[in-house]
C-alpha positions as CSV (number, residue, x, y, z in Angstrom):
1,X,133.3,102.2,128.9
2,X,130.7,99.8,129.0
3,X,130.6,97.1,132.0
4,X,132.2,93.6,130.0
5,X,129.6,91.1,129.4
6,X,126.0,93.0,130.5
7,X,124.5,91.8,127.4
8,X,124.7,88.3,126.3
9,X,124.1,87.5,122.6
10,X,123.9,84.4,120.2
11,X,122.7,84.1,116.9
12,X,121.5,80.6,115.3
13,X,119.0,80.3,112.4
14,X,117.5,83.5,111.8
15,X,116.9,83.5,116.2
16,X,118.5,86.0,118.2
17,X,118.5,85.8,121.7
18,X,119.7,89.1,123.8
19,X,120.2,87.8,127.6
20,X,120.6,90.6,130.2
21,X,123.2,89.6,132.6
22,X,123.7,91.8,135.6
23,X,121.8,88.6,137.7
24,X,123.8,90.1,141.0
25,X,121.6,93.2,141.0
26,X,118.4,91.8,139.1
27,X,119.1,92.9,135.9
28,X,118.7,96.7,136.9
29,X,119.5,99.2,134.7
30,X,122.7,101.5,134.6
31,X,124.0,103.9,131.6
32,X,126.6,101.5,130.3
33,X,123.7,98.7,130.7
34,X,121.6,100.9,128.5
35,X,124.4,101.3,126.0
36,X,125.2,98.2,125.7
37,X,121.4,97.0,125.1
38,X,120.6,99.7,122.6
39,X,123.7,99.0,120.7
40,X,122.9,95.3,120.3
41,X,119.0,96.1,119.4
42,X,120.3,98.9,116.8
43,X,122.4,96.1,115.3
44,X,119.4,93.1,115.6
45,X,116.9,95.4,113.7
46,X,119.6,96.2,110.8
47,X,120.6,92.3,110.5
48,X,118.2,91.0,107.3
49,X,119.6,87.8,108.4
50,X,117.8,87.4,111.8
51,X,114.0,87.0,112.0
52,X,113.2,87.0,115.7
53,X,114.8,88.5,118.6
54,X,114.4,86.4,122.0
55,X,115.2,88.7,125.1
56,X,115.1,87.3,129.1
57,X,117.1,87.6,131.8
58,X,120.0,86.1,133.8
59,X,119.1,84.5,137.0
60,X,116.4,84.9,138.9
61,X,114.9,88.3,136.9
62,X,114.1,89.5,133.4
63,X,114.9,92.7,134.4
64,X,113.5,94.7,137.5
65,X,114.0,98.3,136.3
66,X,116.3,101.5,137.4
67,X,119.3,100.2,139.8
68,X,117.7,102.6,142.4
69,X,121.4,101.8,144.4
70,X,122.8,104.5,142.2
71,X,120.3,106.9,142.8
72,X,116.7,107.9,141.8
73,X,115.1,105.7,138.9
74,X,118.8,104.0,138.6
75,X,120.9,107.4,137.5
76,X,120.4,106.6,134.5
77,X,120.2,110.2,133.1
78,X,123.0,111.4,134.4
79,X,123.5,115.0,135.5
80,X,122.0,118.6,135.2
81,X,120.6,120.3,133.6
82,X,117.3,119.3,133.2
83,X,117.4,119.3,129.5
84,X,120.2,117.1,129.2
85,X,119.3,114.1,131.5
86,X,115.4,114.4,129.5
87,X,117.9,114.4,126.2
88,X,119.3,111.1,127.8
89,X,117.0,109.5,129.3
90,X,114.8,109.5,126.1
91,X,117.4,108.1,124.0
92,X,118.2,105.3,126.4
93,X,113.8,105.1,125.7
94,X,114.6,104.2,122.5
95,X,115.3,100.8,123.1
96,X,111.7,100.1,123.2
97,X,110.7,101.8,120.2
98,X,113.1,99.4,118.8
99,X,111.4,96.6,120.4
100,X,108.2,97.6,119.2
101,X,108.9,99.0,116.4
102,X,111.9,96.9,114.5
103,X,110.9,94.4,111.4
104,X,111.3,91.8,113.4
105,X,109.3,89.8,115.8
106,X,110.0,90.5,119.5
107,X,109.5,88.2,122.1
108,X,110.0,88.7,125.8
109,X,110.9,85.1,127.7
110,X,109.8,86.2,131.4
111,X,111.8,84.0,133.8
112,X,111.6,86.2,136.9
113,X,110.7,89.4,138.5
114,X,109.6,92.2,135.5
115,X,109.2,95.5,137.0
116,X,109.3,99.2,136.5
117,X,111.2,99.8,132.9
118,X,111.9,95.9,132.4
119,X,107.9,95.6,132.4
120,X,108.0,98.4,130.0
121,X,110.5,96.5,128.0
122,X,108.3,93.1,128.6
123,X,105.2,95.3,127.0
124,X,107.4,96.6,124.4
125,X,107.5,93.2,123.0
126,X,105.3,91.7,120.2
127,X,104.7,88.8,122.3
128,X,105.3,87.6,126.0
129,X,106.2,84.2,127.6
130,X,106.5,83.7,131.3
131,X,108.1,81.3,133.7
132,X,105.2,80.4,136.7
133,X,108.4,82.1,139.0
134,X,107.7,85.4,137.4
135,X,106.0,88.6,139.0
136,X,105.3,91.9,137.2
137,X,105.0,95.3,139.0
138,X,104.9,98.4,137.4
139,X,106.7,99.7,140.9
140,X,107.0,103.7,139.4
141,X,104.8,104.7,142.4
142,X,106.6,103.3,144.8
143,X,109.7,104.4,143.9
144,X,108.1,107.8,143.5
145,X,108.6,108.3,140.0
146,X,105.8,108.8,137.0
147,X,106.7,105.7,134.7
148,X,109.2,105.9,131.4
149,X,110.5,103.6,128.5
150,X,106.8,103.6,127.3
151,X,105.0,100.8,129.7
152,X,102.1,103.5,130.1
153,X,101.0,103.9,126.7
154,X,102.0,100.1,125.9
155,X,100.2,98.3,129.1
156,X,96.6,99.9,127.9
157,X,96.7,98.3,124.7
158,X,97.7,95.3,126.0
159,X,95.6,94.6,128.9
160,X,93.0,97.6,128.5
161,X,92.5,101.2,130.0
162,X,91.0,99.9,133.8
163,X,93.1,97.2,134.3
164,X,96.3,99.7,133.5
165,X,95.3,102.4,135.5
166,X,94.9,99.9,138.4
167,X,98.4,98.5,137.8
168,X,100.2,101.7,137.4
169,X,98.2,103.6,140.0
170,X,98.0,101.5,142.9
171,X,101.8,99.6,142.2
172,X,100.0,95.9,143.3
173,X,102.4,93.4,142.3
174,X,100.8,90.5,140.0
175,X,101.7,86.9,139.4
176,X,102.4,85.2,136.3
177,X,98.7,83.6,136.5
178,X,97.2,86.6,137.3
179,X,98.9,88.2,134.0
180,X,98.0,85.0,131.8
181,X,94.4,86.2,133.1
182,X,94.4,89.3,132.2
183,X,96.4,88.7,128.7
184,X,99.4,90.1,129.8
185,X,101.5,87.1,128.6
186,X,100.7,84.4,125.9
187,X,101.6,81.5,128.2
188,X,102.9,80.4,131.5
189,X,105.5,77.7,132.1
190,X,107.7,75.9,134.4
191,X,111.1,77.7,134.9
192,X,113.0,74.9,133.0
193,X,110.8,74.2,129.9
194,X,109.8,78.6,129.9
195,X,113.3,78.8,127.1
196,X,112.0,75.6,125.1
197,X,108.7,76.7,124.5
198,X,109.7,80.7,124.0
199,X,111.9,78.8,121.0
200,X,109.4,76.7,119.6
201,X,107.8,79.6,119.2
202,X,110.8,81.8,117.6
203,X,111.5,78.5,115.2
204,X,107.7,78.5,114.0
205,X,107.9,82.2,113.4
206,X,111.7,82.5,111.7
207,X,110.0,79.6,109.6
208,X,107.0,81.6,108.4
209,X,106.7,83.5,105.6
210,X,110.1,86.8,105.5
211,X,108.2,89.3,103.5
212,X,104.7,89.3,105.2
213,X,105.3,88.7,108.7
214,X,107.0,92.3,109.3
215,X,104.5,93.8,107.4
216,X,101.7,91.7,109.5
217,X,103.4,93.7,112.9
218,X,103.1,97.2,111.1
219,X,99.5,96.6,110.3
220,X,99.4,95.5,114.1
221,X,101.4,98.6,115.3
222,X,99.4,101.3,112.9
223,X,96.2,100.4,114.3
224,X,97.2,101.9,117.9
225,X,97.7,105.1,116.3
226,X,95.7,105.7,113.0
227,X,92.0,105.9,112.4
228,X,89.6,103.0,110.0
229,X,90.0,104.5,106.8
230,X,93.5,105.1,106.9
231,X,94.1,101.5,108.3
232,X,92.2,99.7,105.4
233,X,93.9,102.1,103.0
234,X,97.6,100.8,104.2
235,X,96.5,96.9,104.6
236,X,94.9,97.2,100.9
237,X,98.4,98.7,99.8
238,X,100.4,96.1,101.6
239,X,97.9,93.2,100.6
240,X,98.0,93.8,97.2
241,X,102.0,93.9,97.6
242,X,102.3,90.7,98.8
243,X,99.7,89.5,96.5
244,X,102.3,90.0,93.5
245,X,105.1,88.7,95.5
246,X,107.3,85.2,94.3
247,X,106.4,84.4,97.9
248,X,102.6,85.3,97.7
249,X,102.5,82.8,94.3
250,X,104.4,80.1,96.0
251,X,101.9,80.2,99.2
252,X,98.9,79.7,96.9
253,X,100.7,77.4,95.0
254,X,101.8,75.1,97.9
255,X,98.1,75.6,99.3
256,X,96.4,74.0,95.9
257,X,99.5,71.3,96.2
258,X,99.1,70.4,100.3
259,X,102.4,71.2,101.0
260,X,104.0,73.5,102.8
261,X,105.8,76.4,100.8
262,X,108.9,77.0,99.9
263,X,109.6,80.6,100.9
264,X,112.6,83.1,98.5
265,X,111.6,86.4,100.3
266,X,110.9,87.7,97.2
């Protein structure tokens, strides 16, 4: 049974903001945790209503990783054998693929200490905001552990090869400047304006146009895994799509007019 209340959800105008709330223990991650996130990302990325998805932490961290009180890297894949905790632990993964992956736009407010899998999480997202109070450490190392829920294929593309392999390998704990710097986050913010600003950032994009946005992030996402050729064949496809869209009229439309458009997601 899943502990009551790890996951804190509301919905409001096509915004939905996931808040993990073990704040007690940092936002660390146990099974029922993991349940309970997966769950409510599995329903976020099935709900055509809801544009953006908003996820931060309770307290004093986003989320600093494996609950490394219940054992190594948190427990979290349970018992032997072998097979069946690597069975486990990459479904619990999933959740960011879902992050990454999900038509909608993910963005990762930052209001405290982001390490281990809750950096991978952070990276997972399409786009991160941080309070000046946050630090990031990758922290696998010194925990003794190799990395998992993705941060070491994500943090590369992010921030580039060197910079990752420096993170990761020698575990040195950044600050939120120092990952502004570096492009690790979009922007850096007092602790009690960080939530404002991550919204007027969901409100602008649950405001911009339904059809293209998601197919903007899967033009985004290919390029990380296809070659050129391939990439100008899909964004031709997909261009040409939107091009005969009701919403791809009304944008030119409202451009000739000066006005702003009036979008039907059709």
């Amino acid at each position: 049974m899943s502990e009551q209340h790890t996951i804190l959800e509301t919905v409001e105008a096509g915004i939905a903001r996931l808040t993990l709330n073990r704040p007690e223990a940092m936002n660390t991650m146990t099974p029922s945790f993991l349940d309970d996130v997966l769950a409510k990302l599995e329903g976020i990325a099935d709900d055509d209503a809801i544009r953006v998805l908003i996820l931060t932490g309770a307290g004093r961290a986003f989320c600093a990783g494996g609950d490394l009180k219940r054992g190594p890297g948190g427990a979290v894949a349970g018992d032997p054998p072998l097979s069946s905790q690597i069975g486990r632990l990459r479904n619990f993964m999933r959740s960011s693929q879902l992050l990454r992956d999900m038509p909608k736009i993910t963005i990762a407010a930052i209001n405290g200490a982001c390490a281990g899998a809750g950096f991978s999480w952070a990276c997972a997202s399409d786009i991160r905001l941080a309070s000046n109070k946050a630090r990031f450490a990758t922290a696998f190392r010194n925990a003794g552990l190799s990395g998992d829920f993705g941060g070491t294929w994500l943090l590369p593309r992010i921030i580039g090869a060197g910079r990752a392999r420096d993170l990761y390998l020698r575990s040195k704990p950044i600050t939120a400047q120092e990952a502004l710097a570096m492009g690790l986050v979009s922007s850096v913010h007092d602790p009690d304006e960080l939530m404002e600003a991550v919204m007027e950032v969901a409100r602008d994009l649950a405001a911009a146009a339904p059809l293209a946005l998601p197919l903007i992030k899967r033009n985004l996402n290919d390029a990380d895994e296809i070659g050129f050729a391939e990439a100008l064949d899909r964004e031709a496809r997909r261009h040409s799509e939107m091009v005969a869209t009701t919403d791809g009229i009304e944008a030119a439309l409202a451009f000739s007019e000066k006005r702003q458009p009036i979008w039907s997601g059709k």
